[in-house]
KOLGUDREN-682804 format. One record per residue (C-alpha): x, y, z. Coordinates in steps of 0.02 Angstrom, whole numbers, padded with zeros to 5 digits, always signed. Each point is the difference from the previous one (the first is absolute). Example, Ala and Ser with C-alpha at 12.3 -4.5 7.8 and 13.67 -1.06 7.14 Angstrom:
// residues 2
+00615-00225+00390/+00069+00172-00033/
END
This chain:
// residues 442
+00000+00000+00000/+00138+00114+00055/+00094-00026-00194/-00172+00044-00087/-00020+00173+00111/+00181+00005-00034/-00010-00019-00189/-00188+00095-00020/+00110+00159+00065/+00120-00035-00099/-00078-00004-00152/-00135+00173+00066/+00156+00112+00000/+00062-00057-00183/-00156+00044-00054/-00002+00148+00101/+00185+00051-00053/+00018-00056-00165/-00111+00044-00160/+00114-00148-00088/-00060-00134+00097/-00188+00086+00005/+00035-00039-00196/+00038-00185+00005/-00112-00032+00120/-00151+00066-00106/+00066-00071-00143/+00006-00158+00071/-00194+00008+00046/-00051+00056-00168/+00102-00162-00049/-00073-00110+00117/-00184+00064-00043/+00018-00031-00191/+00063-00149+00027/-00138-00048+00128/-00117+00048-00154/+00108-00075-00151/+00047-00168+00042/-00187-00068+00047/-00054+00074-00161/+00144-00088-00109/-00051-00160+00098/-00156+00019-00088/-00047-00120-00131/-00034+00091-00179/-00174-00032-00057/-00019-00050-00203/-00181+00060-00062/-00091-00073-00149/-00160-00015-00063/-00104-00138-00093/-00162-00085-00037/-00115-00061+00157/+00048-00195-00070/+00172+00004-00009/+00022+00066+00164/-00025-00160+00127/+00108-00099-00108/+00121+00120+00002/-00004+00017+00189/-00014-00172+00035/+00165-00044-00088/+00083+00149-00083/+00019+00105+00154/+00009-00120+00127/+00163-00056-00089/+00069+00155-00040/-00021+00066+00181/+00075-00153+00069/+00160+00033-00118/+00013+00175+00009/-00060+00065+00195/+00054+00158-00047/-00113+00039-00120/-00189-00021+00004/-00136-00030-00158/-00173+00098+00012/-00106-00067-00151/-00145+00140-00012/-00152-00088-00043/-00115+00064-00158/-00139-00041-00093/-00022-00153-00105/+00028+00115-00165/+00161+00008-00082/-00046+00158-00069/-00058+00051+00151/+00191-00040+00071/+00081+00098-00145/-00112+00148+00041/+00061+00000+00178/+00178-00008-00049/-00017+00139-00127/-00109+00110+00118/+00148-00025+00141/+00158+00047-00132/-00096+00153-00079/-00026+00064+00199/+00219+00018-00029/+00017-00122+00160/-00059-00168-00015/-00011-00108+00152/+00048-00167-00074/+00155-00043-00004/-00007-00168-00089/-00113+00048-00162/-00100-00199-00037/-00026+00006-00213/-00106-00068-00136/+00112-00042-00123/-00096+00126-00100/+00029+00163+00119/+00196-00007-00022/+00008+00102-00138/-00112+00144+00066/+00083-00001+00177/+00179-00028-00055/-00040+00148-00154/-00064+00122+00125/+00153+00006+00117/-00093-00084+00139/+00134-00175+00014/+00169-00007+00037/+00132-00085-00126/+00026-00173+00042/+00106-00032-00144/+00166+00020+00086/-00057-00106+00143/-00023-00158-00080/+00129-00094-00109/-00051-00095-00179/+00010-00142+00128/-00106+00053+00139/-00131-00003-00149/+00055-00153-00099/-00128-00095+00139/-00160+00080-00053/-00059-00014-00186/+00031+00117-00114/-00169+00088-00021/-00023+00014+00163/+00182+00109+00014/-00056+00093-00156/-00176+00038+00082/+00105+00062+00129/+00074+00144-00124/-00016+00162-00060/+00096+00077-00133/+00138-00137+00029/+00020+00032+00204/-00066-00098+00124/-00128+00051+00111/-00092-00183+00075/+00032-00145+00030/-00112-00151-00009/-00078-00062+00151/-00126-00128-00100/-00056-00016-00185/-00132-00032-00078/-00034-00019-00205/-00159-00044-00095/-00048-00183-00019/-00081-00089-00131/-00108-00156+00081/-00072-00133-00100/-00116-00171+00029/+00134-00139-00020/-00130-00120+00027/-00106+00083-00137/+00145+00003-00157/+00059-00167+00042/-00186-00067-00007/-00016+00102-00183/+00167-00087-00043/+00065+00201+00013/+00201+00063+00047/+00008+00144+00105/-00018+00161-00126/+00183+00055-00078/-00087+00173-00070/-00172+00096+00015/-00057-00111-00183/+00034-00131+00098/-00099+00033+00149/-00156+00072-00120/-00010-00170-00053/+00032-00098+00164/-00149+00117+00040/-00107-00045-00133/+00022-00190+00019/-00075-00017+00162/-00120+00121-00014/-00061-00103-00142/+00012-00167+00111/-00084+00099+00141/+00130-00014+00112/-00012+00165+00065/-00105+00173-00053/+00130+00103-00002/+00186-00028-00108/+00095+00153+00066/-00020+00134+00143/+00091+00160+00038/-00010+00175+00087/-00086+00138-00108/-00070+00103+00095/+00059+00187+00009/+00135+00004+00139/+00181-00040+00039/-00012-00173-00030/-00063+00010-00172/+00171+00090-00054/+00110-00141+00076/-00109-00151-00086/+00013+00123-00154/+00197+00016+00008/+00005-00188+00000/-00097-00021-00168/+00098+00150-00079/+00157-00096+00045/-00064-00133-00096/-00037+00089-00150/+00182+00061+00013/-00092+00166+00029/+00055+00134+00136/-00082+00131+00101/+00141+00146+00027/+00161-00030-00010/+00103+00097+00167/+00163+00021-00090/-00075+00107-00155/-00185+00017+00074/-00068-00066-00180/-00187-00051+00020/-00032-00164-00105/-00201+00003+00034/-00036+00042-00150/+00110-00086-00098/-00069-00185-00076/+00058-00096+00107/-00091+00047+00142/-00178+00028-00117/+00014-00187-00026/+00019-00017+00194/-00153+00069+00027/-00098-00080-00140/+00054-00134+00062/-00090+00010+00179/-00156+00069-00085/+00002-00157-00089/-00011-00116+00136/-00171+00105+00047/-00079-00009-00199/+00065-00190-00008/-00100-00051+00146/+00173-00047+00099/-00021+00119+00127/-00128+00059+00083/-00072+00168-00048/+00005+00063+00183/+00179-00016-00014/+00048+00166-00042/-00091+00062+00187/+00106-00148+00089/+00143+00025+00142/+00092-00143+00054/-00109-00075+00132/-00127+00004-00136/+00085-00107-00097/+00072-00110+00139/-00176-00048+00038/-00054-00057-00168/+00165-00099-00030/-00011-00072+00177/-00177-00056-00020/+00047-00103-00151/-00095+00104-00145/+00156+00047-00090/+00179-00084-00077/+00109+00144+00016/+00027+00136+00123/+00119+00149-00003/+00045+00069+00182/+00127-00002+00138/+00079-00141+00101/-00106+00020+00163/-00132-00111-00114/+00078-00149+00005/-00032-00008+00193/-00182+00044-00010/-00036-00128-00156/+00098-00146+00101/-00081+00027+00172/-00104-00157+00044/-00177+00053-00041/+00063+00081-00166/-00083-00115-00156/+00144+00002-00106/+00145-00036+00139/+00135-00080-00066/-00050+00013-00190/+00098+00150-00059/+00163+00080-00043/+00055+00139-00027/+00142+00074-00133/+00061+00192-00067/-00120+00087-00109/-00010-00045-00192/+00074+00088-00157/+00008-00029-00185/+00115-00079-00118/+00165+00104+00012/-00055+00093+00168/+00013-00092+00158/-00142+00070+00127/+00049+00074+00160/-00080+00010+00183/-00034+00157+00053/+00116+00050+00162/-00078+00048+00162/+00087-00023+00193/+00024+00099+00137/+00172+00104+00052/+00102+00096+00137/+00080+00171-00040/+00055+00130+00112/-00073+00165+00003/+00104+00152-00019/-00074+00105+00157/+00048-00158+00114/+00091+00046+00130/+00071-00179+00043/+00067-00046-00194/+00139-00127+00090/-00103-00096+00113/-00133+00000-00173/+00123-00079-00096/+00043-00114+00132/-00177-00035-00015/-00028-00039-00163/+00147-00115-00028/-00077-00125+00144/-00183+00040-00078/+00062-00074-00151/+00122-00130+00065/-00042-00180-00049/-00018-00058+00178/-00126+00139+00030/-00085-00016-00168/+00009-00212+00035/-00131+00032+00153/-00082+00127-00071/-00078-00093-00154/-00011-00167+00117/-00124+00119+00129/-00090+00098-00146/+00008-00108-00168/+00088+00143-00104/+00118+00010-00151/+00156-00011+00013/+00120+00122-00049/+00141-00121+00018/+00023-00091-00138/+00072-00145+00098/-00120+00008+00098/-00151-00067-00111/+00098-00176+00004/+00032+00011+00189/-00045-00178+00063/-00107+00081+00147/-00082+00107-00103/-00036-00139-00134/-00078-00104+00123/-00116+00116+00034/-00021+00095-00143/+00015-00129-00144/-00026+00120-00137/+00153+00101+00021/+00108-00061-00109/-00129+00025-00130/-00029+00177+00041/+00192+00025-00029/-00028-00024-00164/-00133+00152-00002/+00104+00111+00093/+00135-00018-00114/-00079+00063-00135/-00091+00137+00099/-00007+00162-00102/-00006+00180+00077/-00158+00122-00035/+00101+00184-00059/+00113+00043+00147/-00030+00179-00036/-00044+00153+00125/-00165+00011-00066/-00040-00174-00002/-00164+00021+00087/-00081+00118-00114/+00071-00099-00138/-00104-00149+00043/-00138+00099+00034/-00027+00055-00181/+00048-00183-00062/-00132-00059+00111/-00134+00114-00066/+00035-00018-00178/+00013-00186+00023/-00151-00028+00087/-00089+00130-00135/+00065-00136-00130/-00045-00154+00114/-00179+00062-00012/+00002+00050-00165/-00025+00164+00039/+00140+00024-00136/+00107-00080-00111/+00153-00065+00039/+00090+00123-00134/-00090+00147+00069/+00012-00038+00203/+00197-00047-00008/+00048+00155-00110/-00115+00114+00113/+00097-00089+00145/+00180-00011-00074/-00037+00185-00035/-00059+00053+00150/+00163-00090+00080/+00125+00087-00084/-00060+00160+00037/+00017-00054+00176/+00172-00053-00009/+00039+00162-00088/-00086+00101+00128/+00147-00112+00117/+00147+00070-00101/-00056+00157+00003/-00019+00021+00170/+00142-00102+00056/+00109+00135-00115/
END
């Protein structure tokens, strides 16, 4: 007690004496106080935002966070729950970057957005992050859906590409092969129609919305036709090519192969009427194939499923879809992001991700993956499709773009127009928006 007094005087006359040592001794408790207020707040995990549909979310939860938390304590994942809507989603995003501060960090893409986001300034660069072998592992469309303008801006969490199913059980009754082009598959059609086999040869999505452009791309593709190409911005709507594309849909309606509600269906439309056993051939996604082999489905275990047809000399294409992480450029947290993404789209993580949900793989090993396989026997199959996935127009105004292809297209569908008049009004209409682009990009 006696060395305390002792020192307590001690140290009231320095400060009484000396301004010096009144000096350290407040700088001391300035340093002291930050530090009381620093260090808890560096020991603070950082907190990665992003938003996506209402569906996605508990599977993403359930093993996408869980996993990443558990590897990375440091850093935490907040998935922000929207509406159902993928639209919906993009209008969220773009509401949040025009405000100039967006709260996500981690930016969740349709394949499709890339080009808008990436075009407006709102993603980072990725391309400097990830080497040609970091991206050797996914397949190539999926990297190139990824792009804009030659950088990278996404990478691919899960695919996705259109499907074309078909009635094994059906064709091998008629004595049929599975359909090499879209002559082929008119006749298939026609066959067991005739045998009354089924009412219905061929159905797809024609009804005026985003999902008419992507089955559209896919019969373009096999007409060796093209919509805009991004390195020139050349429209080819209008150009023969993709006429005969569309005469060639208006001809399933007039020949009685499809039916002539077809050009108001969406895919669940469609699904139905394959899955209750009216029709041979369906054009949709891979998330059929689970619904049409559940256990009360009447055609379980009596289809397959192969990319979209072409013609002699063009080899058709499956339109690209899939889902994708990119950074965006207001985040305040761009390491820990990146960090992120690269276990987002790790195989281990992408493994238990499609084993918990059912998904696409972005992987391309991963569609052969023994686990998977057993579970999912189709995969190897789909492989096939995603390999020969094509883009839709990775241009900055890709969603007006498909608006006036939809409208025109669905005008032509209906026979509202001709096919002449609707794709030159259309490729038209296109280029002016694409100059419109240049002009204000200049």
């Amino acid at each position: 007690m006696i060395f305390f007094a002792s020192l307590q005087r001690s140290l009231r006359q320095q400060w009484q004496q000396s301004a010096w040592f009144r000096r350290i001794c407040l700088l001391c408790a300035f340093s002291l106080g930050a530090l009381l207020i620093i260090v808890p707040a560096l020991s603070q995990p950082v907190t990665l935002k992003l938003l996506m549909t209402s569906p996605d979310v508990p599977p993403w939860n359930k093993v996408m966070v869980k996993a990443f938390e558990e590897q990375n304590p440091g850093i935490r994942l907040q998935i922000v729950e929207g509406p159902n809507q993928t639209n919906l989603i993009e209008d969220l995003y773009t509401s949040a970057f025009l405000l100039g501060d967006s709260p996500y960090d981690l930016i969740n893409m349709d394949v499709i957005w890339t080009p808008k986001f990436a075009g407006a300034g709102w993603l980072l660069d990725l391309t400097d992050k990830f080497s040609e072998q970091d991206l050797a592992v996914f397949s190539t469309a999926d990297v190139d859906g990824g792009k804009y303008k030659d950088r990278l801006y996404r990478l691919p969490v899960r695919s996705d590409a259109g499907v074309l199913y078909y009635r094994k059980d059906l064709l091998a009754k008629a004595g049929l092969e599975p359909p090499k082009t879209f002559e082929d598959l008119v006749k298939s059609s026609k066959a067991i129609q005739q045998q009354g086999a089924a009412r219905w040869g061929y159905i797809w999505q024609g009804q005026q919305y985003e999902g008419s452009a992507a089955m559209f791309v896919e019969v373009l593709q096999g007409f060796g036709g093209f919509w805009v190409n991004p390195e020139t911005l050349d429209v080819g709507l209008d150009r023969p090519e993709a006429i005969q594309a569309v005469k060639f849909l208006r001809s399933t309606v007039d020949q009685g192969i499809s039916p002539p509600g077809v050009t108001n269906y969406i895919e669940e439309d469609t699904r139905q009427i394959f899955q209750s056993g009216q029709a041979v051939f369906l054009r949709s996604w891979p998330y059929v194939w689970t619904l049409a082999n559940a256990d009360k489905s009447p055609i379980k275990g009596k289809i397959g499923i192969m990319p979209l047809l072409g013609t002699p000399g063009h080899p058709g294409g499956s339109c690209l879809g899939g889902w994708g992480l990119g950074i965006a450029k207001t985040s305040k947290h761009p390491k820990e992001a990146l960090t992120a993404i690269r276990f987002l789209t790790s195989a281990d993580a992408q493994k238990s991700f499609i084993q918990e949900a059912g998904y696409v793989p972005s992987r391309k090993a991963l569609f052969n993956d023994p686990d998977i396989v057993g579970r999912y026997s189709h995969y190897p199959e789909l492989l096939n499709v995603v390999n020969k996935a094509v883009l839709r127009p990775p241009v900055a105004q890709y969603a007006q773009a498909s608006d006036i292809l939809q409208r025109y297209l669905s005008a032509s569908l209906t026979q509202q127009r001709s096919p002449e008049e609707a794709m030159k009004a259309a490729a038209d209409e296109t280029r002016r928006l694409l100059q419109a682009g240049k002009v204000n990009a200049a």
